[in-house]
C-alpha positions as a Markdown table, in Angstrom:
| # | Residue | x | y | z |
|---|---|---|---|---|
| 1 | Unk | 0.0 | 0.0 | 0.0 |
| 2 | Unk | 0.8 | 3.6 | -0.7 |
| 3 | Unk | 1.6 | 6.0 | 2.4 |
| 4 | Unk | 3.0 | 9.1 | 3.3 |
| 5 | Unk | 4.2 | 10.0 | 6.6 |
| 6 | Unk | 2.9 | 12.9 | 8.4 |
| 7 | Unk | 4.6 | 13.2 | 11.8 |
| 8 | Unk | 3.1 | 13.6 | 15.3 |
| 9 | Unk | 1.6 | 16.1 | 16.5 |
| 10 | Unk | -1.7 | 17.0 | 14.9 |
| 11 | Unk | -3.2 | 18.1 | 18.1 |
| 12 | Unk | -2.5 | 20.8 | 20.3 |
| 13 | Unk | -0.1 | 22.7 | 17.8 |
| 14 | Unk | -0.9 | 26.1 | 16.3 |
| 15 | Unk | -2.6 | 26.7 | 12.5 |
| 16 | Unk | 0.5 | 27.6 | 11.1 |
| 17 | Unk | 2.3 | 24.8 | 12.3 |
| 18 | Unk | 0.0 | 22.4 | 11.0 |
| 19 | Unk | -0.5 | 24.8 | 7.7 |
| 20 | Unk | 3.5 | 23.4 | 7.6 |
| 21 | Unk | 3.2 | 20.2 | 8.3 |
| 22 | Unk | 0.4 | 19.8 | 5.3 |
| 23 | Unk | 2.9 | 21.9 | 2.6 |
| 24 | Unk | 5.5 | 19.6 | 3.4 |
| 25 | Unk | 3.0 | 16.7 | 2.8 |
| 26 | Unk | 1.0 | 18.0 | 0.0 |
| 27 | Unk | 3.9 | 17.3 | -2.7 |
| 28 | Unk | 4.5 | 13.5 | -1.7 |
| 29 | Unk | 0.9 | 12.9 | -1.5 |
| 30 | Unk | 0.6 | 13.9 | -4.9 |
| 31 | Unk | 3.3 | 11.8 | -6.1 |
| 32 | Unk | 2.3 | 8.8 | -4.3 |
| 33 | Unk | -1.4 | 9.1 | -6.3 |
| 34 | Unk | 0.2 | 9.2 | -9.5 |
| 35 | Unk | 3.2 | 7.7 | -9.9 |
| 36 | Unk | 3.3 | 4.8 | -7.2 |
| 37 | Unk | 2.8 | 0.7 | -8.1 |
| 38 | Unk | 2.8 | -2.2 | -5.7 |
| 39 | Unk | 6.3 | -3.9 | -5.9 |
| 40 | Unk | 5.1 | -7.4 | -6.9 |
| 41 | Unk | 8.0 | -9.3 | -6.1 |
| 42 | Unk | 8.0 | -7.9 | -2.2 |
| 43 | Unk | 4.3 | -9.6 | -1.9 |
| 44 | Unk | 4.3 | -12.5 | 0.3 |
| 45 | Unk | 3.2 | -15.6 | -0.1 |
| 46 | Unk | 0.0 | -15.7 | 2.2 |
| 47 | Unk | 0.4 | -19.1 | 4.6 |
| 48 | Unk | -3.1 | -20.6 | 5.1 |
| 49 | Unk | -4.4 | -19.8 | 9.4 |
| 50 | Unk | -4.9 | -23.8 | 9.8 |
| 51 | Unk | -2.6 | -25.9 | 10.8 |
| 52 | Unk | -0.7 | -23.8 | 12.5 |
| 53 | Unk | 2.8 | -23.8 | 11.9 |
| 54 | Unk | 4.9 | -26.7 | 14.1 |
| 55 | Unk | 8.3 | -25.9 | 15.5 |
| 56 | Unk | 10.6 | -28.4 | 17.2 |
| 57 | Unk | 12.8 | -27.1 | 19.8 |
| 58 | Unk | 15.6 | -28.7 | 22.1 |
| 59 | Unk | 16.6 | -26.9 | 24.9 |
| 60 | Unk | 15.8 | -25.5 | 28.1 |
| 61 | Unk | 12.7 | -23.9 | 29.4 |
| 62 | Unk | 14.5 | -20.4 | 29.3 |
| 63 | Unk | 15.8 | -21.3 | 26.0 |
| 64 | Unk | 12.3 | -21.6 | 24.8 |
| 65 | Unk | 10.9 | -18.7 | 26.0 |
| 66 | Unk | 13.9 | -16.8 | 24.8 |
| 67 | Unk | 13.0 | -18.4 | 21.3 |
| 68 | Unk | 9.6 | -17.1 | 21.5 |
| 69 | Unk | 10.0 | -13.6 | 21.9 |
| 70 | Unk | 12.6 | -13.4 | 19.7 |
| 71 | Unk | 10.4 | -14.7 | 16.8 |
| 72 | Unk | 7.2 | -12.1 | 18.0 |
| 73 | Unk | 5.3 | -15.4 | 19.0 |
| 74 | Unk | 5.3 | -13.8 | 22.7 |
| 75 | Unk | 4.7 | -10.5 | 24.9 |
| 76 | Unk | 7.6 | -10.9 | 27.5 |
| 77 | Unk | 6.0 | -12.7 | 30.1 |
| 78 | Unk | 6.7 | -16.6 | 30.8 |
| 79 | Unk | 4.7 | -18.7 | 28.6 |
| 80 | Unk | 3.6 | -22.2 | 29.2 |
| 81 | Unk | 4.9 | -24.2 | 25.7 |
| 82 | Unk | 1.7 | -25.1 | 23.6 |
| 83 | Unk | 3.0 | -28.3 | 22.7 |
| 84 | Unk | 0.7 | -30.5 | 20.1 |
| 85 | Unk | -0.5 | -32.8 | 23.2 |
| 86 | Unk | -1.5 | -29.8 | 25.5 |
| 87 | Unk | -3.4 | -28.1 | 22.7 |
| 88 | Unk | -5.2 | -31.0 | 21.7 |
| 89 | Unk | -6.1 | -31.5 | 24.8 |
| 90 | Unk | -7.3 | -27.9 | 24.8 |
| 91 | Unk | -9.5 | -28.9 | 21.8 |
| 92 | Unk | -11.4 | -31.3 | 23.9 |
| 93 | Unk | -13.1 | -28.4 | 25.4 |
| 94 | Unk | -15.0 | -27.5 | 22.5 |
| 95 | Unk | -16.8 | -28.6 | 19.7 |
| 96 | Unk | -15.6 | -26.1 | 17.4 |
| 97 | Unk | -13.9 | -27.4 | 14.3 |
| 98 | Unk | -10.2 | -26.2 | 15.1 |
| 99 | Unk | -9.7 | -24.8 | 11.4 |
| 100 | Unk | -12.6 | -22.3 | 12.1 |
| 101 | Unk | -11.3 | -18.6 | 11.9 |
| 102 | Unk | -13.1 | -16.7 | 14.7 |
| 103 | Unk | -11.5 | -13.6 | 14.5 |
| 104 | Unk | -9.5 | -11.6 | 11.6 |
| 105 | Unk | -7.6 | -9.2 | 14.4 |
| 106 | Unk | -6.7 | -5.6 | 13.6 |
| 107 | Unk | -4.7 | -3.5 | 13.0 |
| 108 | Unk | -2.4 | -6.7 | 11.0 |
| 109 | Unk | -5.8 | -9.0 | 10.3 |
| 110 | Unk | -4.3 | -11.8 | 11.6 |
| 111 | Unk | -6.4 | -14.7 | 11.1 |
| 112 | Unk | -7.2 | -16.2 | 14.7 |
| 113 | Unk | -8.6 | -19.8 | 14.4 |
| 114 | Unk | -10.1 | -22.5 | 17.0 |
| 115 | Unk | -6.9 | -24.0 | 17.0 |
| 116 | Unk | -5.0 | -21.3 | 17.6 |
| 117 | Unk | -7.5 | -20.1 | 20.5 |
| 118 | Unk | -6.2 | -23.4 | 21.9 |
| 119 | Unk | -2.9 | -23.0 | 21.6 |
| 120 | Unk | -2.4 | -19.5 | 23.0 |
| 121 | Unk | -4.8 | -20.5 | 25.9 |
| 122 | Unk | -2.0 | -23.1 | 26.5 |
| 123 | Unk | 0.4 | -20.6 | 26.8 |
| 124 | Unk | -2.0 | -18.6 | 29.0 |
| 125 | Unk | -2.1 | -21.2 | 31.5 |
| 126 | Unk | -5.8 | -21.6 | 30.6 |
| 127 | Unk | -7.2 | -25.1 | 31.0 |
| 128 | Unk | -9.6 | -27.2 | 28.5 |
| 129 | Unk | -12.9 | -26.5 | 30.2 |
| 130 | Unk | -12.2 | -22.7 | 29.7 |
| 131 | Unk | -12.4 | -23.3 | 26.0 |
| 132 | Unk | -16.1 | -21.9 | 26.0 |
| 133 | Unk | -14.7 | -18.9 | 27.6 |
| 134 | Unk | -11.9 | -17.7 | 25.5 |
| 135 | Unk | -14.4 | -18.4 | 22.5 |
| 136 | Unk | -17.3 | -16.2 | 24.5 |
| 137 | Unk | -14.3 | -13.3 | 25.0 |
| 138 | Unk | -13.2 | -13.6 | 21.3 |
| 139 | Unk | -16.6 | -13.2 | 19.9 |
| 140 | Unk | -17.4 | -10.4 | 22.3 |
| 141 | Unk | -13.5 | -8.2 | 21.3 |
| 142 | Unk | -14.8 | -8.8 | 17.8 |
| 143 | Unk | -17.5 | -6.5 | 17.7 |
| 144 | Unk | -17.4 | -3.4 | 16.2 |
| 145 | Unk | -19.3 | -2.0 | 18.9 |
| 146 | Unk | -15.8 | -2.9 | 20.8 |
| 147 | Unk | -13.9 | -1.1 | 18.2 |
| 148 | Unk | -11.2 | -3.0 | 18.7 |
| 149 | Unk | -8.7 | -1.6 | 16.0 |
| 150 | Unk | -9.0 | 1.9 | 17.6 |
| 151 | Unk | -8.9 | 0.5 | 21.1 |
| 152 | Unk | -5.4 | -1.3 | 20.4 |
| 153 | Unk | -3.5 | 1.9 | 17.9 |
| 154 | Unk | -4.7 | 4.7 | 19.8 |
| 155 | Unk | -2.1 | 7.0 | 21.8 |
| 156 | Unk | -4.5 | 6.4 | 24.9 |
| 157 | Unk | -3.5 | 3.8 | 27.7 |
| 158 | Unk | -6.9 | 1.1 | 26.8 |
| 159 | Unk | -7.7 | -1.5 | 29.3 |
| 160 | Unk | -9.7 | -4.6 | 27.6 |
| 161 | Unk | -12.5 | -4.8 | 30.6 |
| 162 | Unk | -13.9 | -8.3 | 31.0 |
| 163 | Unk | -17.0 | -8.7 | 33.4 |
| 164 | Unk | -18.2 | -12.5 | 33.7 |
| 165 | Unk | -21.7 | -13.4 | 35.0 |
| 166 | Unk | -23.7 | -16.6 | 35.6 |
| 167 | Unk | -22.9 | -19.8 | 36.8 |
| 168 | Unk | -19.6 | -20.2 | 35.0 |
| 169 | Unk | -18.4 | -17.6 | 38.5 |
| 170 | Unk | -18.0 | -20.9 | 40.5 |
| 171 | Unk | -18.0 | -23.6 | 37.7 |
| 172 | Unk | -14.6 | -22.6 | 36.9 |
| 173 | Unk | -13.3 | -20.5 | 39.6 |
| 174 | Unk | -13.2 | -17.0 | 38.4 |
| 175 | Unk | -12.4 | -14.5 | 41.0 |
| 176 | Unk | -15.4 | -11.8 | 42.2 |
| 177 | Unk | -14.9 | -11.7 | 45.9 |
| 178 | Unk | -11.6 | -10.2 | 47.9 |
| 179 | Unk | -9.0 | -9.6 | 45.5 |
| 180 | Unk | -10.7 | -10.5 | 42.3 |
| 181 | Unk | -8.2 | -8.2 | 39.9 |
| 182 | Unk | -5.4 | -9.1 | 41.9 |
| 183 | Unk | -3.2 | -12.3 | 42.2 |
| 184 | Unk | -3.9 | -15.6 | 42.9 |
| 185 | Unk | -6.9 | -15.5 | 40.3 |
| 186 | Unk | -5.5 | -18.4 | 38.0 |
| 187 | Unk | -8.1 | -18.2 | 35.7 |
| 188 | Unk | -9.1 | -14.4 | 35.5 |
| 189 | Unk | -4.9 | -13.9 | 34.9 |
| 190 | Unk | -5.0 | -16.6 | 32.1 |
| 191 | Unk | -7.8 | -15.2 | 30.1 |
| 192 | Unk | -6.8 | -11.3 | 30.5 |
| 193 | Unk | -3.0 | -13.0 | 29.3 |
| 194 | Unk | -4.9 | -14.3 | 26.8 |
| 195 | Unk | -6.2 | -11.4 | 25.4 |
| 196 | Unk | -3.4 | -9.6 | 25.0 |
| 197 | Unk | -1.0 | -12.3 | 23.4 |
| 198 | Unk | -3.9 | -12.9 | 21.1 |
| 199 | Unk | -4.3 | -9.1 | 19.8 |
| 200 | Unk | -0.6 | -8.9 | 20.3 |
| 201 | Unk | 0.8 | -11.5 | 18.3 |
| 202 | Unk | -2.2 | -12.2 | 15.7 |
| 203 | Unk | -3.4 | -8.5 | 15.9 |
| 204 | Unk | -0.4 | -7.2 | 15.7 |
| 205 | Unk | -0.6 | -4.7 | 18.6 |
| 206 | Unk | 2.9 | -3.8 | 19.6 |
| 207 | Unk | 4.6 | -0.7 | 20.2 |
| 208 | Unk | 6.1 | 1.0 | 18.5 |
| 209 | Unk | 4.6 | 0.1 | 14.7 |
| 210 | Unk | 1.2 | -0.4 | 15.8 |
| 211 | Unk | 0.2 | 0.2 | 19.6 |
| 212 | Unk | 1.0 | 4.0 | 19.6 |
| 213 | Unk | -0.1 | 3.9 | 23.1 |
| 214 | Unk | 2.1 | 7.1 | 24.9 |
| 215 | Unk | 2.7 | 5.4 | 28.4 |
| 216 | Unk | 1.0 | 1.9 | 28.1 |
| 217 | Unk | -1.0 | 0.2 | 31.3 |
| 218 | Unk | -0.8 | -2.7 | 33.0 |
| 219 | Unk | -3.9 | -3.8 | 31.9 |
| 220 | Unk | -2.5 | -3.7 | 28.0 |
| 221 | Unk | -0.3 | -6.5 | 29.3 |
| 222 | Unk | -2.9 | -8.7 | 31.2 |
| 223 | Unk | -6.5 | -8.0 | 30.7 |
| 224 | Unk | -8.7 | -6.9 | 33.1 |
| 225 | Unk | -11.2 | -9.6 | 33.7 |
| 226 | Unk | -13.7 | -9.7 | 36.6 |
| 227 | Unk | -16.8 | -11.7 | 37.7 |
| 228 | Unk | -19.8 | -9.7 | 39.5 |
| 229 | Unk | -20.2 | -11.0 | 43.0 |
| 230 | Unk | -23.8 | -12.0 | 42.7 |
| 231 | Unk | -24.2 | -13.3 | 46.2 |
| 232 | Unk | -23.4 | -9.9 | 47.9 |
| 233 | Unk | -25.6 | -7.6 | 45.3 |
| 234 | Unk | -28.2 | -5.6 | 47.5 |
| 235 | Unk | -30.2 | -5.0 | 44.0 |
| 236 | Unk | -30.9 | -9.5 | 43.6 |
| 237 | Unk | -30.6 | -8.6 | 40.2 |
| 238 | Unk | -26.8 | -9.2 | 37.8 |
| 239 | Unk | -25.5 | -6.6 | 35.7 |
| 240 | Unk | -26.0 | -9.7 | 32.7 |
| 241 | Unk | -30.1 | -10.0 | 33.7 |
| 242 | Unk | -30.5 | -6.3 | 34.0 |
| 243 | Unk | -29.5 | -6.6 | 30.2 |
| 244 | Unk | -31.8 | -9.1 | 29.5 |
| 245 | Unk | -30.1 | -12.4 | 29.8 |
| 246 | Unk | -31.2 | -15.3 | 32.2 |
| 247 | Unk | -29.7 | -16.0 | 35.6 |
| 248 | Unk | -29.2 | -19.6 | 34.5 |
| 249 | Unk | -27.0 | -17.7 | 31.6 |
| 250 | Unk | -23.5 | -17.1 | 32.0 |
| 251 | Unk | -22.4 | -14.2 | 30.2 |
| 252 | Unk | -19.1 | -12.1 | 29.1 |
| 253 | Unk | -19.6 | -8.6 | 28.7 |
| 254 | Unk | -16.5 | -7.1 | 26.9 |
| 255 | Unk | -15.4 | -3.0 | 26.6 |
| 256 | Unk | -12.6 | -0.8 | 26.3 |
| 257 | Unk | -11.7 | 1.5 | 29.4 |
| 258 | Unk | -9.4 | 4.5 | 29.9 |
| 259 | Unk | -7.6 | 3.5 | 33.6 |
| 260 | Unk | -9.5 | 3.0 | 36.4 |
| 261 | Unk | -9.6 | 5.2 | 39.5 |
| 262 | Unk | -10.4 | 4.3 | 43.1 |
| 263 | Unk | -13.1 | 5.6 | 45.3 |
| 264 | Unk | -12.1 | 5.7 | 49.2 |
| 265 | Unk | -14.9 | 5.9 | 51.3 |
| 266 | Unk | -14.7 | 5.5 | 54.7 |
| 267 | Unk | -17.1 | 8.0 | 56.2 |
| 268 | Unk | -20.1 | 7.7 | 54.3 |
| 269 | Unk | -23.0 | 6.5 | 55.9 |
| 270 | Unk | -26.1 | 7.9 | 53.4 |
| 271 | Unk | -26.2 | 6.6 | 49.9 |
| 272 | Unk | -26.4 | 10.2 | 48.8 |
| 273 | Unk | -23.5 | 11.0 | 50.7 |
| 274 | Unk | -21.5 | 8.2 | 49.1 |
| 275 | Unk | -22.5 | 8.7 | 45.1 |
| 276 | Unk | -21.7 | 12.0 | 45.8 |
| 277 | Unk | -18.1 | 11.4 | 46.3 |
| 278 | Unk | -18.4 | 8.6 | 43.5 |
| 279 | Unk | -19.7 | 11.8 | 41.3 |
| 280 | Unk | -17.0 | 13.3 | 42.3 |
| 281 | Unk | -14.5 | 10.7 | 40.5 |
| 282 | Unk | -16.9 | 9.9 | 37.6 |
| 283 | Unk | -16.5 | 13.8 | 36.6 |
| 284 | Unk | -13.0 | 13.4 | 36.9 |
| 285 | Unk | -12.3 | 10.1 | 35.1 |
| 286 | Unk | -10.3 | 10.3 | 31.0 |
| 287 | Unk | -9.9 | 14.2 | 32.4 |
| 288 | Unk | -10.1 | 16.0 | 29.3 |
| 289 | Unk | -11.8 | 14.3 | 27.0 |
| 290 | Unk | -15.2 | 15.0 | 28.1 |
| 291 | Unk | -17.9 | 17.4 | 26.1 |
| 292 | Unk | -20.9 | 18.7 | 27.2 |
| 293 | Unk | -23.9 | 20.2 | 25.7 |
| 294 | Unk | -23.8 | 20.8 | 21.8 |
| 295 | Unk | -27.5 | 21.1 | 20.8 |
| 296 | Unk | -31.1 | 20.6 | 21.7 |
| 297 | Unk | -33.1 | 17.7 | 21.2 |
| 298 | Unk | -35.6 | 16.9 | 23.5 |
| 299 | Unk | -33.9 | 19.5 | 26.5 |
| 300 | Unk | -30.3 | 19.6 | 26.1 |
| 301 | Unk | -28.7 | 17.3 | 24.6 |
| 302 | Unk | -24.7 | 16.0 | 24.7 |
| 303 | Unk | -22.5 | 14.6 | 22.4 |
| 304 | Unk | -20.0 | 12.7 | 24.6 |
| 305 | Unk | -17.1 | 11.4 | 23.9 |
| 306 | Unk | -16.9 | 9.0 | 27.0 |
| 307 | Unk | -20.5 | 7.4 | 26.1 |
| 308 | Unk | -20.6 | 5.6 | 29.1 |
| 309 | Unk | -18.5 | 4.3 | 32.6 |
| 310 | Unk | -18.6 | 1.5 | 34.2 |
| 311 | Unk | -18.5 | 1.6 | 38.2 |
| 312 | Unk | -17.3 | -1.7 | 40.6 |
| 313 | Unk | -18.8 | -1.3 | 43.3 |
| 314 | Unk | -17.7 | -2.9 | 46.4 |
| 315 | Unk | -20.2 | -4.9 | 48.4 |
| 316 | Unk | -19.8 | -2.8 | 51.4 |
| 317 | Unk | -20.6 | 0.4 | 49.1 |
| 318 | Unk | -23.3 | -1.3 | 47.6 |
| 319 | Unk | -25.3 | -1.8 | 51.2 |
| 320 | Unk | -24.9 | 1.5 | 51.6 |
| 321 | Unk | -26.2 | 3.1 | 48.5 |
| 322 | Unk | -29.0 | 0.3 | 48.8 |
| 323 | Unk | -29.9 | 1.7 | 51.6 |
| 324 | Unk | -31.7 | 5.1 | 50.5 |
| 325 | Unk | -31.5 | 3.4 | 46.3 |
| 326 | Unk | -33.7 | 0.4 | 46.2 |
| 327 | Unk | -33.3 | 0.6 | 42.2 |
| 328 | Unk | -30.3 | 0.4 | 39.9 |
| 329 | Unk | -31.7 | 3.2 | 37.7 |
| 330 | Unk | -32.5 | 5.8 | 40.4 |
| 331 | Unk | -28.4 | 5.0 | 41.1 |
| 332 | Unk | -27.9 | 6.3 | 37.8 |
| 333 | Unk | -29.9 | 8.6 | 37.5 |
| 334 | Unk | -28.7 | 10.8 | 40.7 |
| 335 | Unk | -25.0 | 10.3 | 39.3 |
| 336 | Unk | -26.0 | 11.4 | 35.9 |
| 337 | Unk | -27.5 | 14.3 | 38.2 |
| 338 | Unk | -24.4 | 15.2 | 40.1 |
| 339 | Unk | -21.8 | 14.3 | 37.7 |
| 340 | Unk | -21.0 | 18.1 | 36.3 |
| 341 | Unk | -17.7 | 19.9 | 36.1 |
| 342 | Unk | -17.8 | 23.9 | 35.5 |
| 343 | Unk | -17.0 | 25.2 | 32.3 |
| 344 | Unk | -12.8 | 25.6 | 32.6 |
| 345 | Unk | -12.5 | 22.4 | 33.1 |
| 346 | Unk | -13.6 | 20.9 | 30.3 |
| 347 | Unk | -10.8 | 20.4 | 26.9 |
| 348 | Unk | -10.9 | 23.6 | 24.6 |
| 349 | Unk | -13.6 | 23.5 | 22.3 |
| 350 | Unk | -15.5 | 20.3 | 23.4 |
| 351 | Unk | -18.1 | 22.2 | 25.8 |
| 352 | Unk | -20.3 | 24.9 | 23.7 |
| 353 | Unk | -23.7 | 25.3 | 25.6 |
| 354 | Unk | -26.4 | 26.1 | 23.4 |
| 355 | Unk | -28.4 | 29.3 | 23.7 |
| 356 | Unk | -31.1 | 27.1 | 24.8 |
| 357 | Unk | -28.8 | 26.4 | 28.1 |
| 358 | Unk | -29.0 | 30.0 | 29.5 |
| 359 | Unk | -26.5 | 32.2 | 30.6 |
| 360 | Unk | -23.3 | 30.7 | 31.7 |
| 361 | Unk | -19.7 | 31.3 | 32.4 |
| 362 | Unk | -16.4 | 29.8 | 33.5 |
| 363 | Unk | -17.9 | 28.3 | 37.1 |
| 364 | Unk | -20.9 | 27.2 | 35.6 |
| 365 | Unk | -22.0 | 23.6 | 36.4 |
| 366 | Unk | -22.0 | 21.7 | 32.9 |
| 367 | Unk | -23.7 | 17.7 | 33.0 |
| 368 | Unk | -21.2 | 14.9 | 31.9 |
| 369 | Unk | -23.6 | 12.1 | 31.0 |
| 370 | Unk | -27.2 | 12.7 | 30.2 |
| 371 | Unk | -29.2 | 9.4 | 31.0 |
| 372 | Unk | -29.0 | 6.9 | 33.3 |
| 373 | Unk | -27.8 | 4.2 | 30.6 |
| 374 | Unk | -24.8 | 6.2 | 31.0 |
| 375 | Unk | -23.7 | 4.8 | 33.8 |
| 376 | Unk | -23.5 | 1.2 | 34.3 |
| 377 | Unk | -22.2 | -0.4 | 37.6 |
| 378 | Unk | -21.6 | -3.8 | 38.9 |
| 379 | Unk | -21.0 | -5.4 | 42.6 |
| 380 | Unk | -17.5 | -6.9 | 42.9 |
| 381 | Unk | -14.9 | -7.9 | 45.6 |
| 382 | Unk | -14.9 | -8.4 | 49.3 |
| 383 | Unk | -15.0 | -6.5 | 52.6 |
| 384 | Unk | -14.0 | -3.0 | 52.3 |
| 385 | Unk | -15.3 | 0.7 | 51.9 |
| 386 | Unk | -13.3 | 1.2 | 47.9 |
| 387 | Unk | -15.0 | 0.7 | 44.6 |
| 388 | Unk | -13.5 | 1.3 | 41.3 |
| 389 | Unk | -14.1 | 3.8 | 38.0 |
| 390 | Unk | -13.7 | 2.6 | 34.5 |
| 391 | Unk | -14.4 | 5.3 | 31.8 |
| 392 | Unk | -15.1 | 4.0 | 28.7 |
| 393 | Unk | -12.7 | 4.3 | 25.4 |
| 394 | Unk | -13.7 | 7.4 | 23.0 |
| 395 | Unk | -14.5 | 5.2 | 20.7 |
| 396 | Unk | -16.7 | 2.2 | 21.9 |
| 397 | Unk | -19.9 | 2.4 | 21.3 |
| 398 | Unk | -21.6 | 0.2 | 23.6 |
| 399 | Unk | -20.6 | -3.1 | 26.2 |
| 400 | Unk | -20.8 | -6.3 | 24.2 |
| 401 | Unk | -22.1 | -8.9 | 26.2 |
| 402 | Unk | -22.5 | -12.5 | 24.6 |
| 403 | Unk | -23.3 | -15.8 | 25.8 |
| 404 | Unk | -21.1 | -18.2 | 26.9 |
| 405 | Unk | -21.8 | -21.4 | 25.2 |
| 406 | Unk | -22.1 | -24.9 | 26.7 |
């Protein structure tokens, strides 16, 4: 393919200076649309996705891992070798035919087959009977909802967020109680290493070509992936069923996240006292990125660039919002009520208030979100008065959430 280099900055540089950097790339733009061809003989042979390729190796277990990373097929972290015994044995947890592709991956549109599911669940650590779980996570980091290809180029530091529901919590061990996105969560550690081997190494999602992410994030190494602790949710009622599914279901729900934040609340003892401070953080949460109102349609009316965040709440938390909240949506809704920010501290030109708003200046209070499907929130983890924020990527439209077949 034909391209021309423009180099970074775009944003947050004067006119002129970008009036430059266009002159300078005006002339090879030109050139490139008229006189460029394809050079045929630098056109690689395409190798077909199944079987995947089979390498013997002698040596030690450093050796091998040394091997690995050196030929792009790892992300730095010990993997477990996917030998052809351990990923047919993988295979047995599925009855997917292991040449199926299940995902072409962006930004490289690698082809990501059954097999190949397998084999870097293998070098996860996952075991057979998470099979249906990888393929549940796959389907739901496909969707273009999830906008994966932005999620994994961008300059921002992403955070694949996966929230587990359903029986599956305690069928297979997955961590929702004390600790959950900490160690000693075998299989919430495999899968989130999953993820990012997969869109690393089929996807193609490594700094510097591709991942353009300034300062990285832990959780672009190994995915966040959490279960909602059912059994401690004042509300009866899963973040999973609220969105329609069964409670005999179990259910991945998949997104992209800016970093989360904490919430430390010790002193609160009213719900109102305690979404307050929780507004408090949601306003704050992807600083910068945040419009307000643009236009009128139905009362005012926001174009937001963080479309929605996700809050875990910890159990304790969630007694006490209970408490004076008996339903999820009235939760919402008095965040979506108290989450403002005055003018000034919105990013230049992503707040303009309508006439229809009123009269307004710097200090004036200016809404975040405008409805409660804005703000989404699950109960997660043990004892303790600290729940978490997880703003949304710019560009995800919605949480995908899929079944998790049998």
């Amino acid at each position: 393919m034909a391209f021309v280099d423009v180099s970074h900055p775009m944003g947050m540089i004067s006119l002129p200076e970008i009036r430059a950097k266009a002159d300078e790339a005006f002339p090879k733009i030109v050139q490139m649309a008229t006189t460029w061809k394809p050079n045929v003989t630098a056109v690689q042979k395409i190798t077909p996705a199944y079987p995947a390729e089979r390498i013997k190796f002698k040596g030690t277990y450093e050796a091998l891992n040394k091997m690995f990373y050196d030929k792009g097929l790892s992300i730095g972290l010990p993997i477990i070798p996917p030998t052809p015994e351990k990923v047919a044995a993988m295979l047995k947890g599925t009855t997917r035919k292991p040449g199926e592709i299940v995902w072409t991956v962006p930004p490289k549109m690698g082809q990501l087959t059954v097999e190949l599911v397998a084999a870097y669940g293998v070098m996860a650590g996952s075991k057979p009977e998470h099979m249906p779980l990888l393929l549940a996570v796959v389907k739901a980091l496909s969707s273009t909802d999830y906008d994966w290809r932005g999620s994994s180029t961008t300059t921002a530091p992403t955070n694949p967020i996966i929230i587990i529901n359903g029986p599956i919590l305690d069928e297979l061990g997955i961590g929702y109680s004390t600790g959950a996105l900490g160690g000693e969560m075998p299989v919430n550690i495999s899968v989130g290493y999953f993820i990012n081997l997969v869109g690393d190494i089929i996807g193609g999602s490594v700094p510097p070509e591709n991942d353009k992410s300034t300062q990285g994030s832990r959780g672009d190494l190994v995915a966040v992936v959490i279960g909602e602790n059912e059994k401690l949710n004042p509300w009866k009622q899963s973040y999973a069923v609220d969105q329609g599914f069964k409670p005999t279901d179990s259910v991945v729900t998949a997104y992209s996240a800016y970093m989360g934040s904490n919430n430390v609340d010790h002193t609160s003892v009213k719900g109102e006292e305690l979404l307050n401070t929780l507004a408090a953080g949601l306003a704050g949460g992807a600083s910068g990125i945040s419009s307000c109102l643009t236009h009128m349609d139905r009362g005012y009316a926001v174009t937001n660039r963080v479309k929605f965040a996700f809050l875990f709440l910890g159990p304790e938390h969630a007694d006490t919002i209970y408490k004076d909240f008996r339903t999820k949506k009235s939760v919402s809704e008095y965040l979506v009520k108290k989450t403002v920010l005055p003018f000034w501290m919105y990013g230049p030109d992503l707040c303009k208030p309508p006439k229809e708003f009123g009269p307004w200046d710097a200090n004036t209070p200016i809404p975040r979100f405008t409805g409660p499907e804005q703000v989404r929130f699950i109960v997660t983890g043990g004892p303790g008065k600290q729940s978490q924020i997880w703003p949304t990527f710019t560009t995800v439209t919605k949480p995908v959430s899929v079944i998790v077949e049998k």
